[in-house]
DRENTI-375499 format. One record per residue (C-alpha): residue number from 1; x negated, y negated, z. Coordinates in steps of 0.2 Angstrom, whole numbers, plus 5000, padded with zeros to 4 digits. Each point is the difference from the previous one (the first is absolute). Last residue first. Layout:
 loke   xx   yy   zz
  NUM    X    Y    Z
...
end
This chain:
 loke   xx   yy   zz
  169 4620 4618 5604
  168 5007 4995 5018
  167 5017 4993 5003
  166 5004 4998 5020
  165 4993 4982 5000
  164 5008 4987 5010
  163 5010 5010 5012
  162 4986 5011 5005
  161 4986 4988 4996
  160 5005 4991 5014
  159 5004 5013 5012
  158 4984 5007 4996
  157 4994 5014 4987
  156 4981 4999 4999
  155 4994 4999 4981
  154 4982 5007 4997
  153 4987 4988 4993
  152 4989 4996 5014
  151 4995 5017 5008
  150 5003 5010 4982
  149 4988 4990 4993
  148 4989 5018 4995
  147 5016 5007 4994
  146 5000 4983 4986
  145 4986 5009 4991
  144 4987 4988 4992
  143 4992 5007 4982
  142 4990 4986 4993
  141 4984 5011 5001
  140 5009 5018 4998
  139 5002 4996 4981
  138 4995 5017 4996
  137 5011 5007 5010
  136 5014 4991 4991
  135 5004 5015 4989
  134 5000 5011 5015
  133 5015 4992 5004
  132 5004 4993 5020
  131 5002 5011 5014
  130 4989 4991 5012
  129 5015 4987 5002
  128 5013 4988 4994
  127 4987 4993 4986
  126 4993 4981 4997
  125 4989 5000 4984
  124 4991 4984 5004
  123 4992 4984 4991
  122 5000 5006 4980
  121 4996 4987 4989
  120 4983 5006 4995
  119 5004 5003 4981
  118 4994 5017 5004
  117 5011 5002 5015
  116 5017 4993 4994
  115 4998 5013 4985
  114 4996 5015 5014
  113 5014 4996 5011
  112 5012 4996 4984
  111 4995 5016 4993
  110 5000 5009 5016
  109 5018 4996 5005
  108 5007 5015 4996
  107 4991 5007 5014
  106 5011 4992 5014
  105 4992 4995 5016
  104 5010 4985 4998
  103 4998 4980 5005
  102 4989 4994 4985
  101 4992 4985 5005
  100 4994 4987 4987
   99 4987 4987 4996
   98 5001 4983 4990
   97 5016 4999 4996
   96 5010 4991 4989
   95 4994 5007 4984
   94 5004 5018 5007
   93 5017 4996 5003
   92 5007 5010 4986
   91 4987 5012 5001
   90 5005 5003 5018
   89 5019 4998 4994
   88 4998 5014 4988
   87 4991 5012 5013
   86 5012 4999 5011
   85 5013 5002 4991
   84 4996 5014 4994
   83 4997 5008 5014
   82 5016 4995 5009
   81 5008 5019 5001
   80 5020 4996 5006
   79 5005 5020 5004
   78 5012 5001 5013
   77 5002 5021 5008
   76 5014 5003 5015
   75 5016 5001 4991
   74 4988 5006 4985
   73 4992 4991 4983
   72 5006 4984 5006
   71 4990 4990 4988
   70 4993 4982 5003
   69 4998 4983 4989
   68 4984 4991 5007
   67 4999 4985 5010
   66 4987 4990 5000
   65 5001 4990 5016
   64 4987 4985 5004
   63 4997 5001 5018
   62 4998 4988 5013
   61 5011 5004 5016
   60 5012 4993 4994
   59 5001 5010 4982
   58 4998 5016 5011
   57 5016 4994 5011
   56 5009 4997 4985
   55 4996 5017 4992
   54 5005 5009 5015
   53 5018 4989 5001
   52 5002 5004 4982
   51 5001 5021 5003
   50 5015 5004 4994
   49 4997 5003 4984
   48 4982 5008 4998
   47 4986 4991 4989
   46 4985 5010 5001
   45 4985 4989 5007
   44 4984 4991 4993
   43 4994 4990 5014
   42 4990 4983 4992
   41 4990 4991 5014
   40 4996 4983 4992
   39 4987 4989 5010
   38 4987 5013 5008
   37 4988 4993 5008
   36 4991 5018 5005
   35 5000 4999 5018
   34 5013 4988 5005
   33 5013 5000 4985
   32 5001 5022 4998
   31 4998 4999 5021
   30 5017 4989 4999
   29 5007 5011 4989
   28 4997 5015 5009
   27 5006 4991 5016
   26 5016 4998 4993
   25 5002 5017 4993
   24 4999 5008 5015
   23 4993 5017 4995
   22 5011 5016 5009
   21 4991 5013 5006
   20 4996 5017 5001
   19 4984 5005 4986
   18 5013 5004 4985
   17 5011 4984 5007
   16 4984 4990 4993
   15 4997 5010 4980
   14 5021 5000 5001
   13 5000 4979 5000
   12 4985 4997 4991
   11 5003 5011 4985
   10 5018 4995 5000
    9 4996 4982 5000
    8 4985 5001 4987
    7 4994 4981 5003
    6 4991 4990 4989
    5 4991 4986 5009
    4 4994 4985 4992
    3 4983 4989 5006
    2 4996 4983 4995
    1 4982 4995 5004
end
């Protein structure tokens, strides 16, 4: 079975610090592989310049980047919204995939949650916490939270990871 992941890194990212923590992004994609068999992990992102090391480190670890175009809409305030895109290239891939993950707890995803359901090629909606749409509620049988794999997917700072890895999503 050939399994795609569509991430929502925003989604993921703020849905997991929301709750106090930080989600080592090595170990989610190697529990992405190990559980599910996931073979193509895409993370759609906001393209910020300046930030190629973070997008590197993501790539080595196993991700496919989408990037997104951003707006600074305040000193403090970048806007790089990826729903689109990610919904385009899960339809674009859908001939290559046999089940799909949708990594969000984002309500504009319910059309493609509720199309991948009916023609039975959704695996898992993966959400950052409890806190996910209402939308998706419905769907509360493929819904896994990450919070609840908080014990084996949280990144511990090191001395290692320190120097090797201080860029986080």
């Amino acid at each position: 079975m050939i399994v795609y992941a569509f991430i929502d890194s925003q989604n993921l990212n703020l849905g997991v610090r929301s709750t106090g923590w930080q989600l080592d992004y090595t170990k989610f994609r190697q529990h992405l592989r190990e559980k599910y068999g996931v073979c193509h992990a895409y993370m759609f992102i906001g393209y910020i310049p300046g930030n190629e090391n973070l997008y590197t480190s993501l790539q080595r670890k196993g991700y496919i980047l989408i990037f997104k175009p951003t707006l600074e809409r305040s000193k403090t305030t970048i806007k790089g919204n990826v729903d689109a895109e990610l919904v385009l290239h899960a339809m674009l891939e859908y001939k290559h995939y046999d089940k799909a993950i949708i990594v969000s707890g984002d309500g504009d995803f319910y059309c493609l949650v509720e199309y991948l359901a009916k023609q039975k090629k959704l695996l898992r909606i993966i959400t950052p916490n409890s806190r996910y749409s209402g939308l998706l509620r419905r769907f509360s049988d493929f819904v896994v939270q990450v919070d609840q794999m908080r014990h084996s997917l949280e990144f511990v700072k090191n001395k290692k990871t320190e120097i090797s890895d201080r860029s986080k999503p």
